[in-house]
N, C-alpha and C positions, 0 to 999 in steps of 0.2 A: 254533646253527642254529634256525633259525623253526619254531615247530609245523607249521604247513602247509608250507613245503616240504620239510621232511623226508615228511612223510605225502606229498606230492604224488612225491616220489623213490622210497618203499620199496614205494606203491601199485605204482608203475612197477616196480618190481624183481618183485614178485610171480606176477604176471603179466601182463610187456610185450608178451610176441609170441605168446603162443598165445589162441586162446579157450577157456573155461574146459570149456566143451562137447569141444572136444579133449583137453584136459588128463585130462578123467576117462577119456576111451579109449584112453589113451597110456599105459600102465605103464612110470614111469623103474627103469631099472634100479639094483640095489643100489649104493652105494659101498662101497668096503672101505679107500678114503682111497690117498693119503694128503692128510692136511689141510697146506696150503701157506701158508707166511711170506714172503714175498719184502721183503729190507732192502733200502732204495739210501740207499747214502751218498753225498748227492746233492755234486755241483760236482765229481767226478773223485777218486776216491782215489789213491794211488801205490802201488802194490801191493811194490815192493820197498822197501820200510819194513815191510812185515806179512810174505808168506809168498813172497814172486820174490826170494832173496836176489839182490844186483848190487852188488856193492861200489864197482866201478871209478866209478860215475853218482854217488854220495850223496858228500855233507860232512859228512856227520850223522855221526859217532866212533860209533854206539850201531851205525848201517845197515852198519859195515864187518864185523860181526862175527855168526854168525848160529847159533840154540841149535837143538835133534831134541827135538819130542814126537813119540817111534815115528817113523815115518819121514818127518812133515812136516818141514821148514827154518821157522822162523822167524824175524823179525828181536826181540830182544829191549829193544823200546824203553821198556819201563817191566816192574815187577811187576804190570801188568794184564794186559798182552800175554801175558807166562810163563804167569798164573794160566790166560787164556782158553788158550791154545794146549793147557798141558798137561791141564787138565782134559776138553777135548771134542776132542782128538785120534783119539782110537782109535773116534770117531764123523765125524770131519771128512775131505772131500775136498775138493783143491784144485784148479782148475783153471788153471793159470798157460796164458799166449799167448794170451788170447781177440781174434781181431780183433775190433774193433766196427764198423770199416769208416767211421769219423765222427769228427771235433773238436768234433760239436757236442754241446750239450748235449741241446735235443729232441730231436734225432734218435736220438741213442745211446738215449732212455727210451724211444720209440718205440719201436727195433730191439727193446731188451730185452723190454719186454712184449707185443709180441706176433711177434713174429717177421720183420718187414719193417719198411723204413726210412721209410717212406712212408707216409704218414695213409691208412685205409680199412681195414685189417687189425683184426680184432676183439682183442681180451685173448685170454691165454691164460686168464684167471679167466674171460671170457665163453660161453670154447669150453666149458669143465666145466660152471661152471653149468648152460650151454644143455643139456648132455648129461644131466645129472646132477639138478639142484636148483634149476630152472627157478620152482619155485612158490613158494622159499623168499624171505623177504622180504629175508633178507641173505646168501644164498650166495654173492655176492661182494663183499666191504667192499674200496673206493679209499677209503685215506687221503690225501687229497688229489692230487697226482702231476699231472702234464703233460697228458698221454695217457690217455681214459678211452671211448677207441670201440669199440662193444659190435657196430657193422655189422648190429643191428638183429639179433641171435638170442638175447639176453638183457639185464639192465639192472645196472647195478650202483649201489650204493649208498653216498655220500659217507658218511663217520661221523668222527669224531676220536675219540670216547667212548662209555663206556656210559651216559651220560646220554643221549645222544641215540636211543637205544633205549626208554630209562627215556621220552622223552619220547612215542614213538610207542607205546609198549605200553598205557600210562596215557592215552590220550587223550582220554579223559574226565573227569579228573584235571584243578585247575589245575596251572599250572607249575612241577616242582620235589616234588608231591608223587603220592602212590598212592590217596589217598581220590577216590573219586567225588563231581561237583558233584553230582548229584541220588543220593536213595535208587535202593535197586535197582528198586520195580517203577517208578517215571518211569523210568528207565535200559530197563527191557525193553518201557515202552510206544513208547518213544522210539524205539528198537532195531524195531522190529517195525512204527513207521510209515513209517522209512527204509526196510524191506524191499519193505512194499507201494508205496513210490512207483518205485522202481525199476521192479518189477513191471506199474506202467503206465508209465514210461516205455518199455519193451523190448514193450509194446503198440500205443502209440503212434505210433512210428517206424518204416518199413519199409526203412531205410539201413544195408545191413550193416555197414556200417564205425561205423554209431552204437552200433546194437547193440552189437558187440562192443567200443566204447569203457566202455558202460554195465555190461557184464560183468563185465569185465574190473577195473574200481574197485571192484563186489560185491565179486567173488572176493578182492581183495586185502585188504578190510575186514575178508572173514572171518576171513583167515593172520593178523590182527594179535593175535587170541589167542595165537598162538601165540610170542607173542614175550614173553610174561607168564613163559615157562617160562626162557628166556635169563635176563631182569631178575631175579630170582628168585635166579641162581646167582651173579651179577655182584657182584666183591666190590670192595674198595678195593687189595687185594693191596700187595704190595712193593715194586714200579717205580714209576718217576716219568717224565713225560713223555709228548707226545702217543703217543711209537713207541708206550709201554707199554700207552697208556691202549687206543690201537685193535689192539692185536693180543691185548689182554686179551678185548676183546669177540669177536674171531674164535674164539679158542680155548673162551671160554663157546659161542659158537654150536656149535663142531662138537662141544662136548664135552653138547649139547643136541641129540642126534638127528641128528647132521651139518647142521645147518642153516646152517653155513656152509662151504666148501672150501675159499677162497682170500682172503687179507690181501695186500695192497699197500700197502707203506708207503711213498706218494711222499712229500709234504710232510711228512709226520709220520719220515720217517727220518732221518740223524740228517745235520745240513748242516755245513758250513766248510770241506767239501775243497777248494774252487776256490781252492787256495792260489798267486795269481800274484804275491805277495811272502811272503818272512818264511815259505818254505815249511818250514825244520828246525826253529823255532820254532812254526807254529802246527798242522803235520798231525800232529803223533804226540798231541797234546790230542784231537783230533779221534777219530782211532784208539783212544785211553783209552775217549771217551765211548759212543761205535761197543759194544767188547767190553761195558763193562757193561752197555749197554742191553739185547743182542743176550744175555748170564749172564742178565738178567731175566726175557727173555721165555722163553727154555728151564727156568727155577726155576717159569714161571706154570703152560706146560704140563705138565709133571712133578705141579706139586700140583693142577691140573685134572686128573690123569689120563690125557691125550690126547698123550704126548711118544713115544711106542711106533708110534703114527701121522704123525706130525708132522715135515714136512722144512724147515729152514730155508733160504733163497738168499740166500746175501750177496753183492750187487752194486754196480759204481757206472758208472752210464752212460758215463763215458769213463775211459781214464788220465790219468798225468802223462809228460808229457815227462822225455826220459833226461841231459836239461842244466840249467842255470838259465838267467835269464833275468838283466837285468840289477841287480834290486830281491830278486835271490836268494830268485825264485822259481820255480815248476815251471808249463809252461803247458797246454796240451791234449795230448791223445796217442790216437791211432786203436787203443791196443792196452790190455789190463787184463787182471784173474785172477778170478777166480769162487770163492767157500766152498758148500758145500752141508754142513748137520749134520743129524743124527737117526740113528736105530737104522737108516732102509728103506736108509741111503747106503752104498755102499761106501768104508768110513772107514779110519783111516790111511794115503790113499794123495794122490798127486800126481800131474795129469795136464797135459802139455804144458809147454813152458817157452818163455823166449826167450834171446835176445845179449846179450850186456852193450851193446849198442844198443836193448835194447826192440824187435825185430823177431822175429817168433814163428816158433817153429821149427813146421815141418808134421810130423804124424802121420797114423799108419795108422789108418783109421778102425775096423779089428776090434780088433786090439791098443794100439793107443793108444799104442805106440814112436814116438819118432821115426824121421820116413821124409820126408828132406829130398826123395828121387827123385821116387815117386810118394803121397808123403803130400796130407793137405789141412788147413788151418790151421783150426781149431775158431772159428765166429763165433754169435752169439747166433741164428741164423737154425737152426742143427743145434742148439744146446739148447732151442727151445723146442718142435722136432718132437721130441727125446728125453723132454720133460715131456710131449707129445699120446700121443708112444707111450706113455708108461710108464700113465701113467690112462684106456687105452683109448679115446681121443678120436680121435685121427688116420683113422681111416674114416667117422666119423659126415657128415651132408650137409653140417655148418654148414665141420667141417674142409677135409672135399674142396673144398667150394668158394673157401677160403681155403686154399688149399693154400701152404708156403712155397718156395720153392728152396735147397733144403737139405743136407747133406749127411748119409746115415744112422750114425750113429756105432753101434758094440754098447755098448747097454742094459745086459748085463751089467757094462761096466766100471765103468759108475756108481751103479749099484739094486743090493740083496739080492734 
């Protein structure tokens, strides 16, 4: 990414919508986290290959047979699958039946992040920030992803790495390295005649909207110190791959004063699920690369310290179909299953399921039984007011006014 527009992006992230004059008479309120991962294993995964056993649907010899970490089902299609399932079990909750309401692919990443199927609806990384970390230059990192509208109550910031951190923190640094082009006092003369030109420009002008454009790039200048403390911590670590690289840098963030809450790993999650040939062939590699990546990034949090905090979301914008097709492969499907891991989840458990047709059975939304009568089908539209509720988001003005249509699940059945 280019010097300037990373800086032209994180300026924006800074401070996009407030003035900074308001910022100082606004005390944000504490976080107590939890700091958010959200995977998508983009093109559609097939959830009963992983943890919706269905035997009657697969051809795959491995999907007819299915193994118990604690009370999860898994399908056990490699010694990765076993490793992942039995290891983060007795932290893992499943969510099988989730409608997505869609075959398509934007739409279903839309639904998921932010709660409605239709463009205009902010992030849920946007609704936090805006509440929470507003001033932070990365409180919310898109690793690339589809859908990145903020509806104008916070900004978020593209990143694939912590170089591109390394790149804005140092910006007076050439590229690539941390030495300043000039000594320090040209650096502080230089510094300090950028300060007073602003100072007449905000003289200058009597257009508030300039004004606070002019502010507002200040203010954001200043937070870039602060991002000297992230680089700093940023190591080369274990994993491999964009997932690892930006969710390394997430977890440095929060593990840096919470200065970030939430990672989104669109393009950077792990791809080849859109298996419409060669599907028992080419999804369960997919799945292999999925677990390890997904073992990584809970080994980064752990040796950052911040995994006590830290909830992972494993999603993938649509399912697979409950048949093949004729190149024996699986094609779109309206319905999928959800993972949630970390210490805050209530783990070893399974909620909702569906038919050996892929059609989701309805539950009660206090007990989470099936309740074919008066149940209601679990859609990403109730999970992502269950993530407003759980981080005290859902009352704030940016929430109300983006309200979703939703249905209230108990909280309890999924949070400690």
């Amino acid at each position: 990414m280019k010097r300037r527009i990373f800086l032209k992006l994180s300026s924006l992230s800074a401070f996009a919508m407030l003035n900074p004059s308001l910022v100082q008479a606004y005390e944000y309120p504490a976080y107590d986290g939890p700091f958010w991962i959200f995977i998508q294993a983009i093109g559609g995964w097939d959830p009963t290959l992983m943890c919706n056993f269905q035997p009657k649907i697969n051809n795959l010899d491995i999907a007819k047979t299915y193994k118990k970490a604690g009370n999860i089902e898994y399908i056990p299609i490699s010694s990765k699958a076993e490793e992942f399932f039995n290891t983060y079990s007795s932290e893992m909750l499943v969510i099988n039946g989730v409608n997505v309401q869609t075959n398509n692919h934007a739409t279903g990443y839309v639904h998921f992040i932010s709660g409605e199927k239709k463009s205009g609806h902010p992030t849920f990384g946007a609704l936090l920030t805006n509440a929470y970390r507003l001033e932070s230059p990365i409180g919310h990192i898109m690793s690339g992803g589809i859908y990145k509208n903020t509806a104008g109550i916070a900004s978020s910031v593209s990143v694939r790495s912590g170089s591109d951190v390394e790149t804005l923190a140092f910006h007076t640094a050439p590229s690539g390295s941390r030495t300043p082009r000039y000594s320090e006092s040209i650096t502080t003369r230089l510094q300090k005649a950028k300060e007073e030109r602003i100072e007449r420009l905000l003289k200058k002008h009597d257009s508030q909207a300039l004004q606070k454009d002019i502010s507002d790039y200040a203010q954001a200048h200043k937070n870039i110190s602060r991002l000297e403390a992230i680089s700093d911590k940023l190591t080369n670590g274990t994993g491999k791959g964009n997932l690892y690289r930006s969710t390394h840098l997430g977890i440095t963030g929060y593990a840096s004063d919470k200065m970030t809450l939430v990672v989104n790993t669109g393009e950077a999650g792990i791809g080849g699920f859109d298996t419409h040939g060669n599907h028992d062939r080419d999804h369960p590699a997919c799945l292999d690369r999925l677990y390890s990546s997904v073992d990584d990034v809970i080994k980064d949090a752990k040796q950052m310290g911040v995994w006590e905090d830290t909830i992972i979301v494993m999603y993938s914008e649509i399912g697979r179909t409950p048949t093949y097709n004729s190149g024996l492969g699986k094609d779109h499907w309206p319905v999928s299953s959800m993972m949630m891991i970390g210490p805050r989840v209530q783990g070893n458990k399974v909620i909702g399921k569906t038919d050996h047709t892929l059609q989701p059975t309805k539950v009660d939304p206090n007990s989470l039984e099936v309740d074919e009568k008066d149940g209601v089908e679990i859609t990403y539209a109730d999970m992502n007011q269950l993530f407003r509720r759980y981080c005290k988001v859902e009352n704030t003005p940016a929430a109300v006014k983006y309200s979703l249509k939703a249905t209230e699940l108990n909280i309890n059945q999924f949070f400690k």
